[in-house]
Biotite code that builds the C-alpha atoms (Angstrom):
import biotite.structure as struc

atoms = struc.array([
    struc.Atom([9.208, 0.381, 8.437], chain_id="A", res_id=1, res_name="UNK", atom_name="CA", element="C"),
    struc.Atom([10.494, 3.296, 10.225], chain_id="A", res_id=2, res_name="UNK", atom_name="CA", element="C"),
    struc.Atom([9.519, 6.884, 9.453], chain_id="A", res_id=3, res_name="UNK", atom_name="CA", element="C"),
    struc.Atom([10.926, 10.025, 10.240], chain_id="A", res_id=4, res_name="UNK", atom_name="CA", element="C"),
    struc.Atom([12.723, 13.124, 8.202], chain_id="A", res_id=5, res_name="UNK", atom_name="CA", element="C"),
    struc.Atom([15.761, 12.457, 5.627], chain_id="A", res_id=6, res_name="UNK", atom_name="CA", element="C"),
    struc.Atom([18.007, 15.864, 5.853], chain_id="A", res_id=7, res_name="UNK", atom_name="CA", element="C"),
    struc.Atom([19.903, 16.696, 2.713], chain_id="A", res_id=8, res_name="UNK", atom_name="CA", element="C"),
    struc.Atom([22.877, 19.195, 3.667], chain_id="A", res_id=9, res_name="UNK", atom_name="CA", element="C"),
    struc.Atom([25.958, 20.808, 1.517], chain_id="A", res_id=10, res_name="UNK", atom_name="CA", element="C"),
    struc.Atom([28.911, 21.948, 3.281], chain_id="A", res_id=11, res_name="UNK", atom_name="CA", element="C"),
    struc.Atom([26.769, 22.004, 6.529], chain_id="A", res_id=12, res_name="UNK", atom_name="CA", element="C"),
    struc.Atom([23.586, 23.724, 5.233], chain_id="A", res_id=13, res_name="UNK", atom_name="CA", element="C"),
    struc.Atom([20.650, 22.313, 4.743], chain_id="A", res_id=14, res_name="UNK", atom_name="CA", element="C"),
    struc.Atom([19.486, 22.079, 1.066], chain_id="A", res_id=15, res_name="UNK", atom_name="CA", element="C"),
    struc.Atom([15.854, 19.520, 1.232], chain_id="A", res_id=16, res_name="UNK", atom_name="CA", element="C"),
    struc.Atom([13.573, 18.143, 4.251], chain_id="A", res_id=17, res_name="UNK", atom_name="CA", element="C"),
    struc.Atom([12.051, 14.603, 3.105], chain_id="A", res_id=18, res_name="UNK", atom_name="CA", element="C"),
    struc.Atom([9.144, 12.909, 4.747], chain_id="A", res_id=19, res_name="UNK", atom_name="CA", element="C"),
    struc.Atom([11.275, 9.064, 4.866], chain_id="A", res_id=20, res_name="UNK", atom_name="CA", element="C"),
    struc.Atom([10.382, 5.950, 5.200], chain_id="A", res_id=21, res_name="UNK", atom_name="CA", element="C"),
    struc.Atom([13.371, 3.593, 6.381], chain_id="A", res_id=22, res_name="UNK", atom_name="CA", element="C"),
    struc.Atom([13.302, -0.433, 5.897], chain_id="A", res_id=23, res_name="UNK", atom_name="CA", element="C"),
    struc.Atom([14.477, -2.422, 8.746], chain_id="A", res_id=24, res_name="UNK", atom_name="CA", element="C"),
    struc.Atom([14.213, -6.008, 7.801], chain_id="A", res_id=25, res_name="UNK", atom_name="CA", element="C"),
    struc.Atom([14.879, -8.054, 4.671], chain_id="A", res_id=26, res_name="UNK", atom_name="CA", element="C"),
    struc.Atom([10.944, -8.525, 4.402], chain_id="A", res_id=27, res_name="UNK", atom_name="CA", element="C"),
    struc.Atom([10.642, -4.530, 3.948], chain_id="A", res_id=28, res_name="UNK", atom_name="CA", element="C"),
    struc.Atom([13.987, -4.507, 1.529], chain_id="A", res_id=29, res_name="UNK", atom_name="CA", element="C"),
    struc.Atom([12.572, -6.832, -0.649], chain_id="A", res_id=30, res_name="UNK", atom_name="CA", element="C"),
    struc.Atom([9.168, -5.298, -0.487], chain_id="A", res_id=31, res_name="UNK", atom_name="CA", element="C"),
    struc.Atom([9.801, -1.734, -1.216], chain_id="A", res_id=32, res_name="UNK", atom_name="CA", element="C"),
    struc.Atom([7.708, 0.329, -2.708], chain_id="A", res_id=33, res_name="UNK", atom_name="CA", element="C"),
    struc.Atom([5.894, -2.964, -4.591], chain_id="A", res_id=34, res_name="UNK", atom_name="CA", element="C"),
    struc.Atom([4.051, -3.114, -1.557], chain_id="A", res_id=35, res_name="UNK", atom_name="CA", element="C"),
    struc.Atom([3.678, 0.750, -0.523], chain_id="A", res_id=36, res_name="UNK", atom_name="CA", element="C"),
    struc.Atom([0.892, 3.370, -1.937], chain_id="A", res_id=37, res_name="UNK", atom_name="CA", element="C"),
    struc.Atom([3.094, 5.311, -4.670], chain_id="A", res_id=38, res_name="UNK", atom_name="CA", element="C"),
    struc.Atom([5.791, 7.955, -3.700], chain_id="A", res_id=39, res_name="UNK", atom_name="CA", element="C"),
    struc.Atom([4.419, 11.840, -2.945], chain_id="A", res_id=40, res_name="UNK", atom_name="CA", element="C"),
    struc.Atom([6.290, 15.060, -3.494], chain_id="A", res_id=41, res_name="UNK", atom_name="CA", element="C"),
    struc.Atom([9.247, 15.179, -0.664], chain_id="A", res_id=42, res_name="UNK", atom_name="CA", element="C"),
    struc.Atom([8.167, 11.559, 0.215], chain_id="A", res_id=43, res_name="UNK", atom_name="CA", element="C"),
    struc.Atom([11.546, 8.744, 0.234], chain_id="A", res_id=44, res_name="UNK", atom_name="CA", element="C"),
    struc.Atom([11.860, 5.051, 0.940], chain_id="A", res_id=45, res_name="UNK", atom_name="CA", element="C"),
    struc.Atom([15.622, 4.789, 2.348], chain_id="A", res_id=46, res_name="UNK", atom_name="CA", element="C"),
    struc.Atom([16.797, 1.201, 1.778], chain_id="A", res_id=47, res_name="UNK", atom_name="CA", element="C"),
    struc.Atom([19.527, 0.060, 4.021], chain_id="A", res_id=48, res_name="UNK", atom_name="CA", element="C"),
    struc.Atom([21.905, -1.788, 3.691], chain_id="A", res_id=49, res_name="UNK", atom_name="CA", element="C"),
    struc.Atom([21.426, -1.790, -0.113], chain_id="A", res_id=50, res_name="UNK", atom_name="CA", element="C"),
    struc.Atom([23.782, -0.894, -3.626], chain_id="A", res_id=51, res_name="UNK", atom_name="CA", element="C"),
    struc.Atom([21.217, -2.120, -6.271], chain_id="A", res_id=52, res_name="UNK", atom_name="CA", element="C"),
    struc.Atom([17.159, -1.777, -6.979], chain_id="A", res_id=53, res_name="UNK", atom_name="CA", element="C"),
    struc.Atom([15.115, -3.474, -9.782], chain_id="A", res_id=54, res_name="UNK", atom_name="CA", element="C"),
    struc.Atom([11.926, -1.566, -10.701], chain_id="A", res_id=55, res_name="UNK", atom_name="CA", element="C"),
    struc.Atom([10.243, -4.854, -11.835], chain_id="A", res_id=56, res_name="UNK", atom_name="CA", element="C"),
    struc.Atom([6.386, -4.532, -11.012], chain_id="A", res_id=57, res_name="UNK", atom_name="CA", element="C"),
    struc.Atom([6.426, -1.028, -10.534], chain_id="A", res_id=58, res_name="UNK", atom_name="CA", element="C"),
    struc.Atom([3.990, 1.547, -12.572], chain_id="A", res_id=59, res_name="UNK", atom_name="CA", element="C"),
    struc.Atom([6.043, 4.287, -12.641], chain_id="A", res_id=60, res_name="UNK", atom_name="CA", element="C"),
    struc.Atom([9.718, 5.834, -12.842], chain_id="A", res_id=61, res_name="UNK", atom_name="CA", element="C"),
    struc.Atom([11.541, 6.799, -10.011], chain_id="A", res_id=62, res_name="UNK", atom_name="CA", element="C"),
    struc.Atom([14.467, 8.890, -8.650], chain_id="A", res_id=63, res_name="UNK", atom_name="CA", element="C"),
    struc.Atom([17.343, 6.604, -7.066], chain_id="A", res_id=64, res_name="UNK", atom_name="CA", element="C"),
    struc.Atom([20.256, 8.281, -4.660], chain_id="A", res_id=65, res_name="UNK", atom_name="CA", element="C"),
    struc.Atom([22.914, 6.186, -3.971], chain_id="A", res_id=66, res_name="UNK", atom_name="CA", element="C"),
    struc.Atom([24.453, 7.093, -0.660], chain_id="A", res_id=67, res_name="UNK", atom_name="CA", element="C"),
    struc.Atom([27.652, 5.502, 0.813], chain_id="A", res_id=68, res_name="UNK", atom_name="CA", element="C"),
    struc.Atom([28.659, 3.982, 4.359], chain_id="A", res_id=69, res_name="UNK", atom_name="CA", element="C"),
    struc.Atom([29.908, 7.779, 5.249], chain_id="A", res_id=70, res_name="UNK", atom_name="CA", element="C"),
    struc.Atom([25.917, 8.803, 4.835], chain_id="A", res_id=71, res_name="UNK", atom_name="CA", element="C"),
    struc.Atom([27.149, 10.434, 1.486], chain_id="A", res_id=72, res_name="UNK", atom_name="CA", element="C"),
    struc.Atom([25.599, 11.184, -2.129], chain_id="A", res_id=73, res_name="UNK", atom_name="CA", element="C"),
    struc.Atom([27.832, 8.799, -4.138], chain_id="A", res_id=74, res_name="UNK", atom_name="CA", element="C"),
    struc.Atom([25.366, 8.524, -7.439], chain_id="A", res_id=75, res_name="UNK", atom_name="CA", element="C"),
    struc.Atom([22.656, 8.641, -8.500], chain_id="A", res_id=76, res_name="UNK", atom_name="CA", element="C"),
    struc.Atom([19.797, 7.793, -11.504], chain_id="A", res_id=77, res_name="UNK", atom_name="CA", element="C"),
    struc.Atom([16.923, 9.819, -12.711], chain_id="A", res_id=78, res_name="UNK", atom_name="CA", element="C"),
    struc.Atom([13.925, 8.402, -14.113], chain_id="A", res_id=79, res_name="UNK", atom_name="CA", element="C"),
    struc.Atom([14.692, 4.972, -13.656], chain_id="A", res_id=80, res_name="UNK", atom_name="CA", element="C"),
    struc.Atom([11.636, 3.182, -15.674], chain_id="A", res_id=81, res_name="UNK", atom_name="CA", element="C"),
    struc.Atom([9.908, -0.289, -14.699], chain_id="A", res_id=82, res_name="UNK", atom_name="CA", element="C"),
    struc.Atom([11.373, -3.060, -15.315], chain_id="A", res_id=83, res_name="UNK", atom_name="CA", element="C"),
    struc.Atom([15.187, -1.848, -14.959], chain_id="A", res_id=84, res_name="UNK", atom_name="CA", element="C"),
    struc.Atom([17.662, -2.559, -12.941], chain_id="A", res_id=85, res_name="UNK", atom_name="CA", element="C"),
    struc.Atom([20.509, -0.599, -11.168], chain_id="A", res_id=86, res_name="UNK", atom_name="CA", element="C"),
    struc.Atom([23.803, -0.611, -8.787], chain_id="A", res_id=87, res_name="UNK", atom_name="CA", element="C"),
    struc.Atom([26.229, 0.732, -7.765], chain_id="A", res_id=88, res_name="UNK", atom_name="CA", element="C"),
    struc.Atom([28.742, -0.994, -6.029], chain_id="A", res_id=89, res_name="UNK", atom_name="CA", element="C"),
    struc.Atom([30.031, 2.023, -3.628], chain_id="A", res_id=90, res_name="UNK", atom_name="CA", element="C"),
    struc.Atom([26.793, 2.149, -2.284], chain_id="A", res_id=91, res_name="UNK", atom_name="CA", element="C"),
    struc.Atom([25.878, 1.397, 0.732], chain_id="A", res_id=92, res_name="UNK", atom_name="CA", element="C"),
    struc.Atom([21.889, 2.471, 0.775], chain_id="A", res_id=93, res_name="UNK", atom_name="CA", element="C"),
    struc.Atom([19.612, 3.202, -1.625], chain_id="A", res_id=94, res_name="UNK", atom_name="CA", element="C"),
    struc.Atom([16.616, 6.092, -1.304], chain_id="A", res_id=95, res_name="UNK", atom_name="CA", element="C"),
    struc.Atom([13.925, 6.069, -4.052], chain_id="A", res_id=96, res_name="UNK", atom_name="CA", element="C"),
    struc.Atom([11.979, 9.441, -4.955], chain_id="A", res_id=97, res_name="UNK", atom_name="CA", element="C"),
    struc.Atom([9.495, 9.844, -7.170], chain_id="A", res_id=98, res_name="UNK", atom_name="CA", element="C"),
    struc.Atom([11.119, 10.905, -10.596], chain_id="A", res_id=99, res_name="UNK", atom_name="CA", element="C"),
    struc.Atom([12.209, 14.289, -11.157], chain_id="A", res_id=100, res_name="UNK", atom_name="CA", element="C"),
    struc.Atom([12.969, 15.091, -7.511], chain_id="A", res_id=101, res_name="UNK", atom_name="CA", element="C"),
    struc.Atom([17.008, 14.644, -7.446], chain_id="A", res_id=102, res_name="UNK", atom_name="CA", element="C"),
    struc.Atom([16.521, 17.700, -10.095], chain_id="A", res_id=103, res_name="UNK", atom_name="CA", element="C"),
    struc.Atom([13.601, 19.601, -8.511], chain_id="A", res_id=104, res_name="UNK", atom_name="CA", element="C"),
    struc.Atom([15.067, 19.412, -5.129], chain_id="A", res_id=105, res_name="UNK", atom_name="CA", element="C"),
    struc.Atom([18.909, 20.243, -6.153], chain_id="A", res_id=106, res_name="UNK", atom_name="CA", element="C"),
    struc.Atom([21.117, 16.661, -4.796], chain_id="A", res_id=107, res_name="UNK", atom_name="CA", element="C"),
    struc.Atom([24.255, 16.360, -5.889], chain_id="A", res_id=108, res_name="UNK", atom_name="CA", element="C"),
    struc.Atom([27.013, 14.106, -5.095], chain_id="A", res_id=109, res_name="UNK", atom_name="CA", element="C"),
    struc.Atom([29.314, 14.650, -2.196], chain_id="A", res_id=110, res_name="UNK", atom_name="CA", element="C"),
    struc.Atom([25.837, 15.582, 0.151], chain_id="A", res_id=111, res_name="UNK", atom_name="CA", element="C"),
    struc.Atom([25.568, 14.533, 3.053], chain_id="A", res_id=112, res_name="UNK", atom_name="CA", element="C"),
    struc.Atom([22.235, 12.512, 4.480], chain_id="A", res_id=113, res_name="UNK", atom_name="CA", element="C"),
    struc.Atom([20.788, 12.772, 7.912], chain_id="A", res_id=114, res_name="UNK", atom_name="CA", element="C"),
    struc.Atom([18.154, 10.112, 9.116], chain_id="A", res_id=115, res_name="UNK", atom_name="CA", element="C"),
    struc.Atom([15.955, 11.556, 11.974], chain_id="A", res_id=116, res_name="UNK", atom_name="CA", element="C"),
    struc.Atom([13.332, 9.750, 13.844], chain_id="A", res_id=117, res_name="UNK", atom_name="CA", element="C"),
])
């Protein structure tokens, strides 16, 4: 798992700074957060390359952004419960926040994402 900073801009500014987490192998991907301490404020888990998440196992609801091969905001689902599961076949990563972020922090589709180590 690689970590560094997920950038969140809008027509070139900067709207959010997330602490990320970035899977690099199919282990990780299938993984996920199953296998990670539970998600913090401004915390992420980018999957790549990935356009659908099941929540099976998981003890809480999360946030999902869809983002597409352009590193744009192309959907997303709040509050996602355990035991769902979700795609979305324009996709092609997925980042999981804790629920209520994509409101809280202001993501919209058409954003652009910026991975830095």
């Amino acid at each position: 798992m690689r970590n560094g900073q997920i950038i969140v801009t809008r027509q070139g500014l900067k709207i959010v700074q997330i602490q990320g987490m970035r899977t690099q192998s199919l282990k990780e991907r299938l993984g996920g957060l199953l296998v990670l301490d539970p998600l913090k404020k401004h915390q992420a888990l980018w999957i790549t390359p990935c356009n659908s998440i099941h929540t099976f196992g998981m003890q809480y609801a999360l946030d999902l952004v869809y983002i597409d091969k352009n590193k744009q905001v192309c959907g997303f689902v709040e509050n996602i419960p355990p035991w769902r599961m979700s795609f979305l076949w324009c996709a092609n990563s997925v980042m999981e926040l804790m629920a209520g972020s994509i409101q809280q922090m202001g993501i919209q589709r058409g954003d652009d994402c910026i991975w830095l180590d």
